[in-house]
Structure formats: C-alpha cells, structure tokens
C-alpha positions, 0 to 999 in steps of 0.5 A: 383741588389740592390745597396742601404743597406738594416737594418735588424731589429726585434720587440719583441711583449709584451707576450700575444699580436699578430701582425696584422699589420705594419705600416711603416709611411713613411720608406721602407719596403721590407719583413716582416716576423713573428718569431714562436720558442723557445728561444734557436732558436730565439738566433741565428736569434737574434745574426745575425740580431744584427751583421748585424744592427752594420755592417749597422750602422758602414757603415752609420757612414763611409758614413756620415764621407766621406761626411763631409770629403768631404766638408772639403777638397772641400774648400781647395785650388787646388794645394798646395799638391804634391803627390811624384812620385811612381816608378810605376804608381798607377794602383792598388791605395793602402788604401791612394790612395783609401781615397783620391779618396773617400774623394775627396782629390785626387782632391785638390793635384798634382801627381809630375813628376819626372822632377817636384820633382827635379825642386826646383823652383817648388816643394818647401814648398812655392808652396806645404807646405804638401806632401804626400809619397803613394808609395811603399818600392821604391823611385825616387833617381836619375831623371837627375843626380844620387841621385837628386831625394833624394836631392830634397826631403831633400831639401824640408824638409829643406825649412820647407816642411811638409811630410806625408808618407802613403806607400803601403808597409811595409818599405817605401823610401828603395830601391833608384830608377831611373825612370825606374825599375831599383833599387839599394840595401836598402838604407833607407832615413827615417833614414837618416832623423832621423825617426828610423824605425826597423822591429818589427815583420813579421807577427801579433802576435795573440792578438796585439793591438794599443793604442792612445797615443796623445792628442784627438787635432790629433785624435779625431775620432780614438778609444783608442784601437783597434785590429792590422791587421791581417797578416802584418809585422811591420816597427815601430819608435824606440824610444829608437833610436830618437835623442833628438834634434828632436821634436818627438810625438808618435801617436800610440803604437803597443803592444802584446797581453796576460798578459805579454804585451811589446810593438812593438814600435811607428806605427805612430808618429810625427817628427820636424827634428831639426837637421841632412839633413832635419833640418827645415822639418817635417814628419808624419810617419803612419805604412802601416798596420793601413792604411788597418785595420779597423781603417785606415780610420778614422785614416787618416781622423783624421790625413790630418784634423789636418794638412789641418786646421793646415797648410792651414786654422789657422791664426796666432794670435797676439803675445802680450808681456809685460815687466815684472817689473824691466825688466829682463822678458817679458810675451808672451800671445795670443789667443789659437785656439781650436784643433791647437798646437803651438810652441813658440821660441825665438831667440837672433841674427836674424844674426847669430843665430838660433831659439830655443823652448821655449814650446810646446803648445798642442792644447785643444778641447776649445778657450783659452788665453795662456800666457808665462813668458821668463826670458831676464837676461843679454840679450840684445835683444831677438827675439819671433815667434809664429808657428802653429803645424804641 
C-alpha cells in the first residue's frame, strides 16, 4: 500500500523533437510513459492530469499550514483553554475535534467535567480566558442542582471569558441537559446572551456562497468568497435582531446564488456582550457547515490564530497622554502591534461608574503609532484603559 502522494504530471516535447531519455536529478520517479494521439484525445488526459496536479498542490498547502499550525500552537501554554462539556462523549470527533487533533491544539486545552464547569474557582477566565463549545445542539444545564450547569457558563462570560462555539450541530447550546441523556425542550442560550440566531435555510439552495466581510487582521488565509457546502441547514445572526449596545462584527455573510442575490445573514461573527447575563463576555459564533466545507480549515485556522495571539501572546503597550493646550483635551498614543485590534475606553468614577468605548482600532497588517484626541470638558477626572481584541 503507498502511503505518500503521488504528482502526476506531463511535458509537452517541442513539434519535431523526440524523448529519448529523463533525467530525474534527484526527484522520484516511478512510471514514465509517452502520449501518441490527436489533440482532441489528448484533452482528456490533459484535463485529469491538471485536476489531479491542483488536488496535489492544495493538499501539500494544507500539510504545510497543519505544520506551522502546529508549531504555533506548540508554544502556548498547557492548560489555559477549556473545552466545555458535551452531553456525550466525543466518540465520532466532529470537523473542530478533528483540526485540533491534527493541529495539536487538543493538547494545549482541557476537556472540563461537568463538576469542573460548575466549579467558579476553577473554570473561570482567570484559570481559562478561551473556551471552546465543540458539542452538539444539546448542552450540560443542570450538574448538581438545576440550571447550574448554564449559570456557570453566563458566569464565566461575565468575568470577561472568551467563548468560541464550533458546534457539531446546526443550532448549537438548544436543548438544556443534565449529565445524562436526559433533555428538556428548546431552550436556546445563545440568545439569551444576545447572539440572535434564526434558521435561514434547511438545505443548500443551489448556487449559495459566503463572502468575507471583515478586515484580512482575522482572516488572512480565507478566500473572499467561496462556495457553501452542499447539504446543510443554516442557523445564521440576524443582524437586523442585534441589540446596539453589543459590540458586533460580522466575519462572514451567506448569500444565494443567481442574479437576484439576497443574503441568508452572518454565518460567523463577532460578539462583545455589553449588556444583558453575559455582559463583560465574549463569543465567536462560526455556523457548523462552514467547519466541514472546503474552507473550514483555514477558516479555523485563521480564526483560534488571532485569538491565541490576541489573548495568550500581545503584551499591552504603553498608553502615553498629553494634555492638550488650555486643558480641556488629552491625546492618547501607543504603539499599534501588527494584526492585533484594540479597544480604547474611558471611564470617569472607578467607584460607581462603568467603562465606556471610546473607539474601535482595527488591526493593520504593519506596526504602527496610534494616536486618540478625547475632549475632558467639564470633567474632573477621567480614567483611560487600553484593551486588545478579542
């Protein structure tokens, strides 16, 4: 049995000259064979010998993205991502399970227990700052007493947890759970953290397709459009349903084919949860089919990238201010990191008031110096923090 790849290539000789010999200089050769024919049937051979050249190359890229992937994700440390509990165990591992495993990331997180997820000294975002959903449509609500299980979820978003859901299943977090097989009715969590999610399609429409519709900070990798699978429902965000206090940015847009293209909505985006349970939290929601499609895996590999560098790796920089002549200004500057997002906020009472964004800085692909003027007109004292996105 082979177990390397094999390329299947052609030479066309110049008209008039012959082979008589090949010379490999060092590469492998297995078979060599000489083509005599017309044109039309040296098409077909032509044809299936190019499909067959790109499918070779498109793998050598995924191998060679698995490895730096791995070396990437090899220098972070043991321990600082949790993976939440699944009602089942992970028997058949869906397309996240799978990147992780080849990525080596399944090494660097812990798969909580049940007992685990409802500890609050233990699974908080000091011990964990990302954690990931890989499960199904169901969810551990209830461990120990009844909906415990979804208190220390909203709990850890609140202490300024970071939570990715890559689910198995279209509608993930949507049937409350204890830790056995036994489910209540729907009773959807995403929304209540206010992710509206709303069923856009249950089959793929021919001709739908997905366009990037963020900076290249996030995705670098991922084309700008491509092809949705083939075959599965749609659970998308509904931007017409967000609530404005929230921080929302929309990764990718599902739209149908044809001349008269509408949109399906957001199947991955971005979420700052500003109000509500979950408030101090955030959540990136990727919609389960884009995981097993073609892209899937550069689009995750894109994706836990920018959040390992952004949560694990960016040292924040030095926020300098000056104050602005006749005093009723100060300008804020720092030294911008390439790729990284930064948030900039202000706060006027430490005691009793709360942080309020003062601008969204979107990551560039260069270093660079940023600078911020906020007018302090009739305030006495005004507080600044500097935050790195995610």
């Amino acid at each position: 049995m082979f177990d390397q790849m094999i390329l299947m290539d052609y030479v066309a000789p110049a008209p008039g000259r012959l082979v008589r010999q090949v010379a490999p200089e060092g590469t492998s050769v297995m078979a060599l064979t000489v083509f005599t024919g017309g044109t039309n049937a040296w098409m077909g051979v032509q044809s299936n010998l190019a499909t067959n050249a790109a499918a070779f190359a498109q793998k050598e890229e995924q191998i060679c993205a698995q490895t730096a992937l791995q070396s990437s994700f090899g220098q972070l440390a043991s321990n600082g991502i949790a993976v939440l509990p699944a009602l089942l165990p992970f028997d058949v591992p869906g397309p996240a399970l799978n990147f992780a495993g080849l990525t080596g990331l399944q090494n660097r997180w812990v798969e909580l227990t049940p007992n685990q997820l409802v500890d609050t000294n233990y699974f908080n975002a000091a011990n964990f700052p990302l954690a990931f959903y890989v499960g199904d449509d169901d969810y551990v609500a209830n461990v120990n007493t009844n909906g415990d299980g979804t208190a220390a979820v909203i709990q850890y978003l609140a202490g300024g947890g970071m939570l990715v859901v890559l689910s198995e299943d279209a509608f993930p977090f949507q049937y409350p759970c204890d830790g056995s097989d036994d489910c209540g009715a729907a009773d959807p969590l995403l929304p209540t953290l206010g992710i509206p999610l709303g069923k856009a399609f249950g089959s793929t429409p021919a001709g739908a397709y997905v366009t990037v519709c963020t900076n290249e900070v996030s995705l670098p990798s991922v084309p700008p459009e491509f092809s949705f699978p083939s075959g599965y429902s749609l659970y998308s965000i509904n931007r017409q349903s967000l609530n404005s206090t929230n921080l929302y940015v929309p990764w990718l847009e599902v739209w149908s084919g044809g001349a008269m293209s509408v949109s399906y909505g957001d199947a991955a985006g971005y979420f700052e949860l500003h109000t509500g349970p979950g408030q101090g939290g955030r959540v990136l929601y990727i919609a389960n089919p884009l995981l097993s499609g073609s892209a899937g895996q550069t689009l995750m590999g894109d994706a836990i990238s920018w959040l390992a560098e952004s949560i694990f790796r960016a040292a924040l920089p030095p926020l300098n201010t000056t104050v602005g002549s006749g005093g009723n200004e100060v300008v804020l500057s720092f030294n911008a990191q390439a790729n990284l997002d930064y948030a900039l906020e202000c706060c006027d009472n430490l005691a009793t008031g709360g942080w309020t964004l003062l601008s969204d800085l979107s990551g560039a692909p260069t270093n660079r110096m940023v600078s911020f003027t906020n007018a302090t007109t009739g305030t006495a004292a005004r507080f600044f923090r500097l935050m790195v996105r995610p």
